[in-house]
KELUMSE-296603 format. One line per 2 residues: for each residue x, y, z of N, C-alpha, C. Coordinates in steps of 0.1 Angstrom, whole numbers, plus 5000, padded with zeros to 4 digits. Atoms other than C-alpha are relative to their C-alpha. Layout:
BEGIN
X,Y,Z,X,Y,Z,X,Y,Z; ...
This chain:
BEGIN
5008,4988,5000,5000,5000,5000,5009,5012,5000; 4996,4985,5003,5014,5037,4988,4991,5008,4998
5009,4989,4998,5000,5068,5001,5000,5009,4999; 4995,4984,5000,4997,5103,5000,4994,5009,5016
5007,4991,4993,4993,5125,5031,5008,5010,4997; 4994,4985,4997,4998,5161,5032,4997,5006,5014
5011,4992,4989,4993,5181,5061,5005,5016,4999; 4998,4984,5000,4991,5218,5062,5001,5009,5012
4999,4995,4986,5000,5238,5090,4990,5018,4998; 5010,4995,4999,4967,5262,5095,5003,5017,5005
4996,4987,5000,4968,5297,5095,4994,5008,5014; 4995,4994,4990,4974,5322,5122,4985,5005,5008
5010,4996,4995,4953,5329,5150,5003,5014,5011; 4996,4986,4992,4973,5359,5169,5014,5003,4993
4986,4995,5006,5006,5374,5164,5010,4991,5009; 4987,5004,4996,5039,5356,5168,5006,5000,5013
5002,5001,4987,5039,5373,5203,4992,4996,5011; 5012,5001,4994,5009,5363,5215,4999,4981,4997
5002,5015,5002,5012,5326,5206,4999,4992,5015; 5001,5005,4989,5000,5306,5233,5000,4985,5000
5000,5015,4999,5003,5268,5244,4983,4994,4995; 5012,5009,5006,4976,5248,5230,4984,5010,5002
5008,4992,5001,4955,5275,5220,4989,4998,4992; 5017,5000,5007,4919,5273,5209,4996,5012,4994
5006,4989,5007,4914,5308,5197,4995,4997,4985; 5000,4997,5017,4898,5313,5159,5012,5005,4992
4988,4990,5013,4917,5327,5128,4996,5013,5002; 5006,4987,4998,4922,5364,5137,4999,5007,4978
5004,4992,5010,4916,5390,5112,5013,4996,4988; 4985,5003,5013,4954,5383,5091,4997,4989,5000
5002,5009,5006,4948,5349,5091,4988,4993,4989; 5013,4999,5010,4914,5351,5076,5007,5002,4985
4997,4991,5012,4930,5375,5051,5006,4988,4989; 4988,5010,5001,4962,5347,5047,4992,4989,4991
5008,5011,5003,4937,5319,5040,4994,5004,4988; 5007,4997,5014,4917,5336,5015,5007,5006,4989
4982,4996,5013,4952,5351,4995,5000,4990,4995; 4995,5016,5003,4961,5314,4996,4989,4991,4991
5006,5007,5001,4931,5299,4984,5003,4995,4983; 4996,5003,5014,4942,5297,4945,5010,4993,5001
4987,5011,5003,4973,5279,4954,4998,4985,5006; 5005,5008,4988,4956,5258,4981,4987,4991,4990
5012,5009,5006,4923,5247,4957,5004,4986,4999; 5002,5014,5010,4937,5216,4946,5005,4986,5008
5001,5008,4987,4938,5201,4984,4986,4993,5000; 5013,5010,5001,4901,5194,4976,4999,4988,4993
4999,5013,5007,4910,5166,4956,5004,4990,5007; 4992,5012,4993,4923,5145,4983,4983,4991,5004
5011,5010,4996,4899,5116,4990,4999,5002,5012; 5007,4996,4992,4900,5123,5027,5010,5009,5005
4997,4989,4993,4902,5153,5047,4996,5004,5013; 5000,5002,4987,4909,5157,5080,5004,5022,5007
4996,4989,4995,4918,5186,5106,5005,5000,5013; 4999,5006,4984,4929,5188,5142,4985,5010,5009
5013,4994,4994,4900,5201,5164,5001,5015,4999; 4999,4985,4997,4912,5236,5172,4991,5008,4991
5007,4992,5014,4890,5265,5155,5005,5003,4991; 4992,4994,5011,4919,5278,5137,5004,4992,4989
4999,5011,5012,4925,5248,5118,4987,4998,4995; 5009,4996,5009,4889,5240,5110,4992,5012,4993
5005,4988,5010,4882,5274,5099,5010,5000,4986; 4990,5000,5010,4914,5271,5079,4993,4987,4990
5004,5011,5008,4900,5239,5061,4990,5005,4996; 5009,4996,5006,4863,5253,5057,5002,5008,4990
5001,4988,5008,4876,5285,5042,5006,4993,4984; 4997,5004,5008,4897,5264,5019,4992,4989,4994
5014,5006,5006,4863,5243,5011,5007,4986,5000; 4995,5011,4998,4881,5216,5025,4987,4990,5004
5009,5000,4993,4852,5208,5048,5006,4987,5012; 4995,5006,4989,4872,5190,5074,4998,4988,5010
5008,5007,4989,4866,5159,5099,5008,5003,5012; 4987,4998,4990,4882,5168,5128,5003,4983,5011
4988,5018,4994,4911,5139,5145,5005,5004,5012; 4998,4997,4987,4913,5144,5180,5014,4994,5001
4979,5007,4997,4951,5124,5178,5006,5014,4989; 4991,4993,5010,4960,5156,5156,4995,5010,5007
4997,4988,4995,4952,5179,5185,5018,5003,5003; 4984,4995,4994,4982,5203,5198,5002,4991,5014
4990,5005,4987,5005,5189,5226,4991,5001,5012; 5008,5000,4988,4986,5180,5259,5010,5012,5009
4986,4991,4994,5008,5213,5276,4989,5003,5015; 5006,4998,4990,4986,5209,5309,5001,5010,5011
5007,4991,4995,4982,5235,5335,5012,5013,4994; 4997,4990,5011,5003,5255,5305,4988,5005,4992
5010,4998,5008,4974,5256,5287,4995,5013,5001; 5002,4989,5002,4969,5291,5273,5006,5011,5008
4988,4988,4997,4999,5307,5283,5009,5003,4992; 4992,5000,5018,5028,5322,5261,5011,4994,5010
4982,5008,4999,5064,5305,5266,5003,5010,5012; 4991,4990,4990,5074,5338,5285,4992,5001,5012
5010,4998,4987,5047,5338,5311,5004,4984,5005; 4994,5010,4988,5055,5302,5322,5013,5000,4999
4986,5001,4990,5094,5307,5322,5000,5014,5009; 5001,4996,4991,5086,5334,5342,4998,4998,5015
5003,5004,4985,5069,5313,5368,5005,4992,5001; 4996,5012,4995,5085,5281,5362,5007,4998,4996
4988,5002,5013,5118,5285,5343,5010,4984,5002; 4991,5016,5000,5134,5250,5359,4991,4991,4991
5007,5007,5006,5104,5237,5345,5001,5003,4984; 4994,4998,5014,5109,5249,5312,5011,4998,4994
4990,5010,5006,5144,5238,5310,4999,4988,4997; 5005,5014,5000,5134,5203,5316,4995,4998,4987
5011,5004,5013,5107,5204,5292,5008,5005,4986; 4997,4999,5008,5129,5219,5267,5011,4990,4997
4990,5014,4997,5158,5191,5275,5002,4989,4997; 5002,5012,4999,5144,5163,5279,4985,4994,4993
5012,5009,5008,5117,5147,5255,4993,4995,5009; 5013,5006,4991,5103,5124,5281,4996,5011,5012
5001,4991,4989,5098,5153,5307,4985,5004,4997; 5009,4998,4998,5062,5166,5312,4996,5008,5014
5003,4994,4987,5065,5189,5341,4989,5013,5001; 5013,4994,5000,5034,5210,5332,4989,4989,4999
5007,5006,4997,5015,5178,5340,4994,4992,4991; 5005,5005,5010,5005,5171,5305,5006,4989,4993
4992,5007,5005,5019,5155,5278,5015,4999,4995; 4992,4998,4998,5052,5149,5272,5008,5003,4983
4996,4998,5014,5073,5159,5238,5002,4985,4993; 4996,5012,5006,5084,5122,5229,4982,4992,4996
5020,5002,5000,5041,5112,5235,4994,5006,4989; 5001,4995,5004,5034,5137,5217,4999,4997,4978
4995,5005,5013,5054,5128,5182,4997,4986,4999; 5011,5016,5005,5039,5091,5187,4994,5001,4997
5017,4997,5005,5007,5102,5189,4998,5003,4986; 5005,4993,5012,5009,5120,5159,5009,4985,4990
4998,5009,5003,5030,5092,5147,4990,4987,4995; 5010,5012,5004,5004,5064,5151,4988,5002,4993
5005,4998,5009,4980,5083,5133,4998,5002,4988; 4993,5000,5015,4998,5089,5100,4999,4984,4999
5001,5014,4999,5004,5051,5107,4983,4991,4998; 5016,5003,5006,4965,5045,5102,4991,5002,4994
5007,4998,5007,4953,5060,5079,4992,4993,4989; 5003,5003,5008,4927,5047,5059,4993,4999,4982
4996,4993,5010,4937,5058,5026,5004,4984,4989; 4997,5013,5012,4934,5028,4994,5015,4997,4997
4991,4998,5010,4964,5020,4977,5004,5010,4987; 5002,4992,5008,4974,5053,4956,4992,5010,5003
5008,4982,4992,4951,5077,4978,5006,5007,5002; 4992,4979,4995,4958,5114,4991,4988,4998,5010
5007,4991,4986,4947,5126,5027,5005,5011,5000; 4990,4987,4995,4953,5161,5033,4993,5002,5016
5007,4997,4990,4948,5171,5070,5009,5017,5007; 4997,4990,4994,4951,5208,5085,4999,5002,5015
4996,5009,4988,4966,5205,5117,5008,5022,5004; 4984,4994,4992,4991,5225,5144,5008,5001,4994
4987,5002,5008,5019,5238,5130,5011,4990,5015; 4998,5007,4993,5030,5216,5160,5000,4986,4994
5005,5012,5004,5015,5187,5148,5012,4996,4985; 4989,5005,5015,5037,5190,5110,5011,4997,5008
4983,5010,4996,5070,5190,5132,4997,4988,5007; 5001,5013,4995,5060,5161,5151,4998,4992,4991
4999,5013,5005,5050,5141,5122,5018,5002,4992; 4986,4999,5007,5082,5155,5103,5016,4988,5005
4988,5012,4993,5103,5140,5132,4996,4983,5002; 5006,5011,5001,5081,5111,5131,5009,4993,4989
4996,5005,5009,5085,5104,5097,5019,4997,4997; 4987,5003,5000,5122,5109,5096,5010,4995,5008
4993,5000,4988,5130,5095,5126,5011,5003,5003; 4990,4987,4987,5147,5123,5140,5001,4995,5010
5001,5002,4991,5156,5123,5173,4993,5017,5008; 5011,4989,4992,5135,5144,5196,4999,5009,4998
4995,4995,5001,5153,5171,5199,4997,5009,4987; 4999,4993,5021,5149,5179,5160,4986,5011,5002
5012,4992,5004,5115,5191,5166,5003,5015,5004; 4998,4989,5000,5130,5224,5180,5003,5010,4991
4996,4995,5011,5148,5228,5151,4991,5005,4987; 5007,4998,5010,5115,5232,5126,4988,5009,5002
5007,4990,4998,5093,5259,5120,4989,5003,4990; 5016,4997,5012,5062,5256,5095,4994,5014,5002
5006,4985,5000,5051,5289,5088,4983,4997,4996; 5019,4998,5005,5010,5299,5082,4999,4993,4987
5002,5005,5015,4998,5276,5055,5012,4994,4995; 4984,5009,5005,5033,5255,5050,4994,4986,5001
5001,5013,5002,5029,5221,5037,5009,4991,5001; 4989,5012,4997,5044,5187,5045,4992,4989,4995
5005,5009,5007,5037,5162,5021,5009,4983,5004; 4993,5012,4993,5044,5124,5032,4994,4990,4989
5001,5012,5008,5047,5092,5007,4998,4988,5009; 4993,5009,4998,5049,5060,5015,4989,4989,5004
5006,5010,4987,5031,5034,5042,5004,4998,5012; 5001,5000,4984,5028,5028,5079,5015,4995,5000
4984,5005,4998,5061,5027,5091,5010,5006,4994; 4984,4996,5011,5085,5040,5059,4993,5005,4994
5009,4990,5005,5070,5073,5051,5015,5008,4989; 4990,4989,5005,5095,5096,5027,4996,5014,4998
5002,4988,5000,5095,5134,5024,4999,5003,4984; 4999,4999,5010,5081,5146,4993,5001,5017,5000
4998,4983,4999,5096,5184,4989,4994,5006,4986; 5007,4995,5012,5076,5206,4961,5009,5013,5003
């Protein structure tokens, strides 16, 4: 079996500084805009036999607007970042900077109670891993730009670490070949 997933990292729901841990907000006003710029380059995602999203609003608005019409995949939420949850980076190393070392350090670490970064890139791992996509299908799913580096490190089995290193911008795609287990990177 050879597949196609794409996944698209879902356009912006605050500014750069205002980014918060596993944020539920909508697409503000620029990513609205972003989305509907993009939509001519983006149309030809509707061709994928199935189409997914991660729950957040910002991703399924990002999918509706591109007439995706989305199902949303609860394993393709953002990072369990527990009693982080909807804070920015600098407000919890503020309160809890050992804790933030850790968490930046060590993959299996989890000291905001949630999930942990290594959990995390499984999760998203064993989902790509089940997709039920024919022989010769396309999924596309609009997701976390969290969620693309996790499968990225997935797929390439990187080591943990790597995911620091990657940075999907608004609307950046990550296209994945292959089958469960032995995915390859398809670069456009």
């Amino acid at each position: 079996m050879h597949v196609r997933l794409t996944l698209l990292a879902a356009a912006r729901s605050s500014s750069v500084l205002d980014v918060r841990f596993d944020d539920d907000r909508p697409l503000d006003a620029a990513g609205w805009q972003e989305v509907q710029r993009m939509i001519p380059a983006l149309a030809h995602l509707a061709a994928a036999e199935l189409r997914y999203c991660s729950p957040s609003a910002r991703c399924r608005e990002t999918g509706d607007v591109l007439g995706l019409t989305p199902l949303a995949q609860p394993a393709l939420r953002d990072c369990d970042m527990g009693r982080w949850r909807g804070r920015t980076l600098q407000e919890v190393t503020a309160l809890e900077p050992d804790a933030v070392d850790q968490w930046l350090s060590d993959p299996r670490a989890a000291p905001h109670g949630g999930e942990s970064l290594l959990a995390f890139i499984q999760r998203v791992g064993a989902w790509l891993d089940t997709r039920p996509v024919q022989d010769g299908g396309w999924a596309v799913a609009v997701t976390e730009p969290s969620v693309v580096r996790a499968a990225l490190c997935y797929v390439l089995r990187a080591p943990p670490h790597a995911y620091w290193h990657v940075e999907p911008q608004s609307l950046a795609a990550l296209t994945v070949t292959g089958r469960p287990g032995e995915w390859s990177v398809h670069l456009v």
